[in-house]
PAVO-801423 format. One record per residue (C-alpha): residue in one letter; x, y, z. Coordinates in steps of 0.05 Angstrom, whole numbers, plus 5000, padded with zeros to 4 digits. Layout:
[a [X Y Z]];
...
//
This chain:
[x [5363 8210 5774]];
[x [5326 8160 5811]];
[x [5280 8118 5774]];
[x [5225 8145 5824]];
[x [5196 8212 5835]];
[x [5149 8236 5885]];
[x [5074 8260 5875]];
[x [5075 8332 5853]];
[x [5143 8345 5815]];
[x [5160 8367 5755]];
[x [5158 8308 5725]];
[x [5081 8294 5731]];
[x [5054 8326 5672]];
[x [5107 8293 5630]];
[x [5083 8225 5656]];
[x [5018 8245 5643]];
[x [5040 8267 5567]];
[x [5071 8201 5557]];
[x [4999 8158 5581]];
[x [4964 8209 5528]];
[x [5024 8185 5481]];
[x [4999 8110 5487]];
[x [4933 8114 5470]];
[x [4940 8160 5412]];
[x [4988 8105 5379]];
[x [4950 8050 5408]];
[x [4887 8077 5361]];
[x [4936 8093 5305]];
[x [4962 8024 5306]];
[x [4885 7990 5308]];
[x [4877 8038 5246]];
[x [4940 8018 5216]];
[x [4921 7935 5227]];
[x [4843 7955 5202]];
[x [4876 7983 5136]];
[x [4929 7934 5120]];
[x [4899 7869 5152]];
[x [4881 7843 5085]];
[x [4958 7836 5062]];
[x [4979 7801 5129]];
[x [5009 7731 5133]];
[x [4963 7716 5205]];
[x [4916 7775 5202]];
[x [4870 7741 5258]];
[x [4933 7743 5293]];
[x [4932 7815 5298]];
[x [4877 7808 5348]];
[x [4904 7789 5406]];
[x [4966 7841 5392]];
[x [4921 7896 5390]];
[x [4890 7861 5461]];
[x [4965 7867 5488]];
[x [4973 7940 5466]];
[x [4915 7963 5492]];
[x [4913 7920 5563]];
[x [4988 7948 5572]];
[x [4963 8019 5551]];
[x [4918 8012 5607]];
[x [4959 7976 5663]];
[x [5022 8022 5643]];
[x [4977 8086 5652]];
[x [4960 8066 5715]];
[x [5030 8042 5748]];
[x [5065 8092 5720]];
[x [5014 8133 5755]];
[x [5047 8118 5823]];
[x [5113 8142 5831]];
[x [5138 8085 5879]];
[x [5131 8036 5819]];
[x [5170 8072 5767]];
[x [5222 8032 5779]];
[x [5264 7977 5743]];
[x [5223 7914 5745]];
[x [5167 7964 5719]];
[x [5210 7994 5663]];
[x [5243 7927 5642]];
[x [5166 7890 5634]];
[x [5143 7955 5587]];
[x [5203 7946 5552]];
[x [5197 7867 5548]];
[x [5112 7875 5526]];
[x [5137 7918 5479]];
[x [5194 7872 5445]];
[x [5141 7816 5446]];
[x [5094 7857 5399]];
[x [5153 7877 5358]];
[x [5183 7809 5344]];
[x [5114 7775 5333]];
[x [5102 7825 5274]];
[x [5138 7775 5223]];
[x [5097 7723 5241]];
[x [5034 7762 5243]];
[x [5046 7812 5175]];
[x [5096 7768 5144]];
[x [5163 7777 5135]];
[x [5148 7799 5057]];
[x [5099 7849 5077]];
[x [5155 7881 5127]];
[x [5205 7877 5065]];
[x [5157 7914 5021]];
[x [5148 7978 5075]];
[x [5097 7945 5116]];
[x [5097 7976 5185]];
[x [5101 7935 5248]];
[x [5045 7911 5291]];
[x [5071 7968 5353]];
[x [5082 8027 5298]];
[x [5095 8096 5339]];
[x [5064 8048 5404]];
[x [5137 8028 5403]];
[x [5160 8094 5427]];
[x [5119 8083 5491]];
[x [5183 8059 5529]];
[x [5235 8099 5503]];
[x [5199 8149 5532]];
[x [5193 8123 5599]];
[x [5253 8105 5607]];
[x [5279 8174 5590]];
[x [5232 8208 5635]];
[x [5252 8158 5698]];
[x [5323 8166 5680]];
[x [5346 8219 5637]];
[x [5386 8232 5572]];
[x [5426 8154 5573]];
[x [5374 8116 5600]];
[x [5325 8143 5548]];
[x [5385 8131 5488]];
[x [5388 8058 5525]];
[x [5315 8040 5505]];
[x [5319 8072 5437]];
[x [5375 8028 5418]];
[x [5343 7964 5443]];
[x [5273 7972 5408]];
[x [5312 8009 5357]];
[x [5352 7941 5338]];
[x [5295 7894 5349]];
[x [5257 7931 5292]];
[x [5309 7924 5250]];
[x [5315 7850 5272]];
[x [5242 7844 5242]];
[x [5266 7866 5172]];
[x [5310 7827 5123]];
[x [5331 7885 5088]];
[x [5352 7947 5124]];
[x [5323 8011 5091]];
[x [5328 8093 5100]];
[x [5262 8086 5130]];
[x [5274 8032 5188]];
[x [5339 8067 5195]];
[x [5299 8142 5197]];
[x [5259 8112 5255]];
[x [5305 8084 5295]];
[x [5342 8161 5292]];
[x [5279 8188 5316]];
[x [5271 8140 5367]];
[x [5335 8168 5390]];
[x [5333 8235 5387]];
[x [5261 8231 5428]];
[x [5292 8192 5491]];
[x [5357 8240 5491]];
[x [5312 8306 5484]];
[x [5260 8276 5526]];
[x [5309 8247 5574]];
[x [5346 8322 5578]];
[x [5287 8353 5589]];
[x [5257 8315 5651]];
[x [5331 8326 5682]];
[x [5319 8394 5676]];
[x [5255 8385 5698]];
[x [5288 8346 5774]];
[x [5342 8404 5769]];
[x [5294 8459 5764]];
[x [5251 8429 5828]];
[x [5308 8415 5865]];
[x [5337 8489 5867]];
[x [5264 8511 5871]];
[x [5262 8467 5932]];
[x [5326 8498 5958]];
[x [5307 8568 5948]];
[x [5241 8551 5995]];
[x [5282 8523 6052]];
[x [5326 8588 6047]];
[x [5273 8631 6047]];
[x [5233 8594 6096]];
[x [5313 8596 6147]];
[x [5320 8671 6127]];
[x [5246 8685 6157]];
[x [5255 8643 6217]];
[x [5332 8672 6226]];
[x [5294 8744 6216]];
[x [5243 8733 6271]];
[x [5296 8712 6328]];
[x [5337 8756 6312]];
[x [5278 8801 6331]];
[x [5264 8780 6389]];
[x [5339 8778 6409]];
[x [5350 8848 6392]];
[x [5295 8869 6438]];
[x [5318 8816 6493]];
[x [5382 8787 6493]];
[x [5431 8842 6461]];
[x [5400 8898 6505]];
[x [5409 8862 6571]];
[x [5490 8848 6548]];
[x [5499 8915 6527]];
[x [5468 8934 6594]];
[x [5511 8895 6629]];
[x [5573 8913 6592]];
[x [5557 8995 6594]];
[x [5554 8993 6671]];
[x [5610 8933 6688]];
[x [5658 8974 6637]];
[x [5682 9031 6693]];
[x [5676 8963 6741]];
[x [5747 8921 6770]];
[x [5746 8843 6788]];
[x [5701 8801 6776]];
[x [5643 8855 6756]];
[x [5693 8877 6715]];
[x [5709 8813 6665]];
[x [5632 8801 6673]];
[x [5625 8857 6635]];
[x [5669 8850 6580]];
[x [5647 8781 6568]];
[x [5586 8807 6553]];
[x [5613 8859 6505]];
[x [5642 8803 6474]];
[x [5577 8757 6471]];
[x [5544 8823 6449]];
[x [5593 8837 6387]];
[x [5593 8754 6369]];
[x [5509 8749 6372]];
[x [5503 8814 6336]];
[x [5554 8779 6279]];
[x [5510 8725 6281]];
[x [5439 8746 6263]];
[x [5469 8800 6210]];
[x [5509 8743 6165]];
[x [5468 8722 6111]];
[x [5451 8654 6101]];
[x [5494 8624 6052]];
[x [5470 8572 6001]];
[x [5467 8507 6010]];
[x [5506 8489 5943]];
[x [5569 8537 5971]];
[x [5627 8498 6018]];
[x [5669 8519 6071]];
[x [5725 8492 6106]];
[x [5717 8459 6170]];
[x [5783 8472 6192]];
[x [5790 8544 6184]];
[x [5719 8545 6230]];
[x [5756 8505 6290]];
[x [5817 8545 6294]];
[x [5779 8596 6302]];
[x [5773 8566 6380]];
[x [5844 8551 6389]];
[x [5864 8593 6446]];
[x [5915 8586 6510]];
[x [5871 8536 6543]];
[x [5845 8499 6474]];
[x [5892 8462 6430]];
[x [5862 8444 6356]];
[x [5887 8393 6311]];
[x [5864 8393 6237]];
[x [5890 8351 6175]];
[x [5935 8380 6131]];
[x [5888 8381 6079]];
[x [5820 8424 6065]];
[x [5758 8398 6108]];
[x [5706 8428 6060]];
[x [5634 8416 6077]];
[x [5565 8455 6063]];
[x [5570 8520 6085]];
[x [5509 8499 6155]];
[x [5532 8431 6160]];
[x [5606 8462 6177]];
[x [5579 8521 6214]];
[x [5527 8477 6260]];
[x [5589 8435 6280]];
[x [5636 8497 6283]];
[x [5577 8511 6346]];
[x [5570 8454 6370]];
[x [5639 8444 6384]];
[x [5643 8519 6409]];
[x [5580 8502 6456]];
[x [5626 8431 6485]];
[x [5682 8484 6496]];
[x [5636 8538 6527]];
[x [5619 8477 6577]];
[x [5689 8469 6592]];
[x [5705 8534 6610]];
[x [5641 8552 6652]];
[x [5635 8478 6689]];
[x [5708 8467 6699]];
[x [5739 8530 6707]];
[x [5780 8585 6660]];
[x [5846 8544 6666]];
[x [5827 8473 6649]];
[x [5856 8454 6586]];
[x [5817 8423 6518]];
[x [5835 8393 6459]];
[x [5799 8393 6398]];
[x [5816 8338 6342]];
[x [5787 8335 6270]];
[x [5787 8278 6235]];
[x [5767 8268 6165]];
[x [5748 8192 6140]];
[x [5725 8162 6087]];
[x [5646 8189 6077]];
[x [5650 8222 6135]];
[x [5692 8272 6195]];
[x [5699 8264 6273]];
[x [5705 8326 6319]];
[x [5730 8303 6386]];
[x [5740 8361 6440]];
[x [5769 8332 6496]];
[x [5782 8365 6569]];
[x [5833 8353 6634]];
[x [5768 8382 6685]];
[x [5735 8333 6736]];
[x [5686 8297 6690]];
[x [5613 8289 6688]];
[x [5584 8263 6756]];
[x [5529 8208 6722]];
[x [5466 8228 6712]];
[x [5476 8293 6707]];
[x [5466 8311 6634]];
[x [5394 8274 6645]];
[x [5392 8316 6720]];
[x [5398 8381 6676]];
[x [5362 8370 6616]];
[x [5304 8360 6663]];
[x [5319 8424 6698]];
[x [5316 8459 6638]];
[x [5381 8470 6619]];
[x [5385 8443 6544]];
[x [5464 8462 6535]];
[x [5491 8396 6516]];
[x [5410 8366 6490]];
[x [5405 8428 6445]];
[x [5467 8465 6430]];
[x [5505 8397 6417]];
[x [5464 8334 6406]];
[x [5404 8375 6379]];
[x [5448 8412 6323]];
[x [5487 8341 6306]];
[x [5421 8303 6301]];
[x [5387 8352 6248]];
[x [5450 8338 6213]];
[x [5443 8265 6224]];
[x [5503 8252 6258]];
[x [5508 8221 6329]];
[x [5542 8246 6397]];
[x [5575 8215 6447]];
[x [5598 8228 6508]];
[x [5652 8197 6547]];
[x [5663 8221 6622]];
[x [5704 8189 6679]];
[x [5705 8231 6756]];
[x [5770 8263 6763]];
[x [5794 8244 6679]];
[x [5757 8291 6647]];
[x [5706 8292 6586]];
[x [5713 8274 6519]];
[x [5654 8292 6468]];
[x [5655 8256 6395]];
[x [5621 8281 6346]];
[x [5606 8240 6281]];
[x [5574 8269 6222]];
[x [5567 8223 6147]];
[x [5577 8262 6088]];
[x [5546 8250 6015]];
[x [5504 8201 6046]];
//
């Protein structure tokens, strides 16, 4: 976990818990110095340490408040305040008073770090802080008793529980997060699917019912649409998969191979989210769509995965007559968004780039680069 959070999580009310946590030992620890003052070796001392606790109650409440500070140079300085108090208490109570039971100048205020540290970082980072205010209250004490040794256990067990806890707590918002954006695709996928039932899929089964008795042209019009029909049908009635499932990219682009498309995968699985793989299993089936309809049935493609490290390449590749320039710009501002949308629009939401390569009379190559895990 990040030592960050954003406004609104889950972890709020534990920060807010942990600022309650502060000045409830910050009080018990001017009560604790008001009772036992007397016996100290520097009791005036104990002044200014109390200043310190309370001044960092304060400041820590308040930067801890705003989740682009919980970071490391925040968490190191309540860590290091909090050291300071602890290894002044020999000075201040004496190191005979600490001997004979005598608590520390932080007490339970001690506890104030361990705790952020678990909340900002989980179950280790929390155990990280317990052990290092742990052993520099033990440091403090010439003799090591079961009660030093009892508090440095509790210490413990607080950050790991407390640490396990606000990582369930980032879990928890996390799939909460990614049940939202599924339910939010399944509406949206719903409503167009809607709309292209009472559009789309009518006028292609229209054109298929009366082409079917048809010959020629009229004829393979026809069943293309039956095809299109049966494929955007498939479509809108697969349900969404979640994001945490995989797929295999490779399985996804043979599924294009054809007489006039050769497709070259590694040897090895290509498995990627379950949308990432299917918006580049259409993209590349939009490129190839392209092919066929700008540079006739018979020109041959070639489509070439490519797996690197952090990332895969998807280059489909054509022998037609290339892309006169400007005329992706020429069309896009026509209206026809085949390549902007259907290619560079589905890469980009993936945050991957497109580019296209086209020389008159050499044909067209179109690279697609996606990073993965980043």
């Amino acid at each position: 976990m990040a030592a960050g959070s954003t406004p609104g999580t889950f972890q709020g009310p534990l920060w807010r818990a942990i600022a309650v946590f502060r000045f409830a030992s910050v009080a018990y620890a001017i009560a604790m110095v008001a009772l036992n003052a007397g016996g100290y070796a520097h009791p005036l001392a104990a002044v200014p340490a109390l200043v310190v606790l309370v001044g960092w109650s304060l400041a820590a409440a308040y930067l801890y408040s705003r989740p682009e500070w919980r970071r490391w140079p925040l968490l190191i300085a309540d860590l290091a305040v909090t050291l300071a108090v602890l290894l002044a208490s020999p000075w201040v109570v004496g190191r005979a008073a600490l001997d004979a039971g005598a608590a520390s100048l932080a007490v339970a205020w001690q506890a104030g770090p361990v705790l952020s540290w678990a909340v900002s970082g989980g179950r280790r980072r929390g155990a990280t802080a317990a052990l290092i205010v742990g052993a520099a209250d033990l440091t403090v004490r010439a003799k090591l008793t079961q009660s030093s040794v009892t508090g440095l256990m509790l210490m413990l067990l607080a950050g790991v529980a407390v640490g396990h806890v606000a990582r369930l707590a980032v879990e928890s918002e996390q799939r909460m997060q990614r049940a939202v954006e599924l339910e939010a695709a399944t509406r949206e996928r719903d409503r167009l699917a809607r709309g292209i039932h009472d559009s789309v899929l009518q006028v292609l089964a229209l054109v298929q019912r009366r082409g079917a008795h048809l010959g020629g042209e009229a004829g393979e019009l026809a069943r293309l649409a039956g095809e299109q029909e049966a494929a955007l049908r498939s479509l809108i009635a697969t349900p969404l998969s979640g994001v945490d499932s995989d797929v295999d990219l490779r399985v996804l682009l043979q599924a294009h191979a054809a007489t006039t498309v050769s497709v070259a995968v590694p040897a090895t699985p290509v498995r990627l989210p379950t949308r990432v793989a299917r918006e580049i299993g259409a993209a590349v089936g939009a490129a190839l769509d392209n092919v066929g309809r700008h540079c006739g049935p018979q020109t041959r493609a070639w489509v070439l995965l490519e797996e690197e490290a952090g990332g895969v390449t998807v280059s489909v590749r054509d022998d037609g007559p290339g892309i006169p320039a400007g005329r992706l710009a020429e069309a896009a501002g026509q209206g026809r968004l085949g390549v902007a949308q259907s290619i560079r629009g589905r890469i980009a939401e993936l945050g991957g780039s497109v580019e296209i390569v086209s020389v008159p009379g050499e044909g067209t190559e179109v690279e697609l680069r996606l990073r993965v895990g980043a």
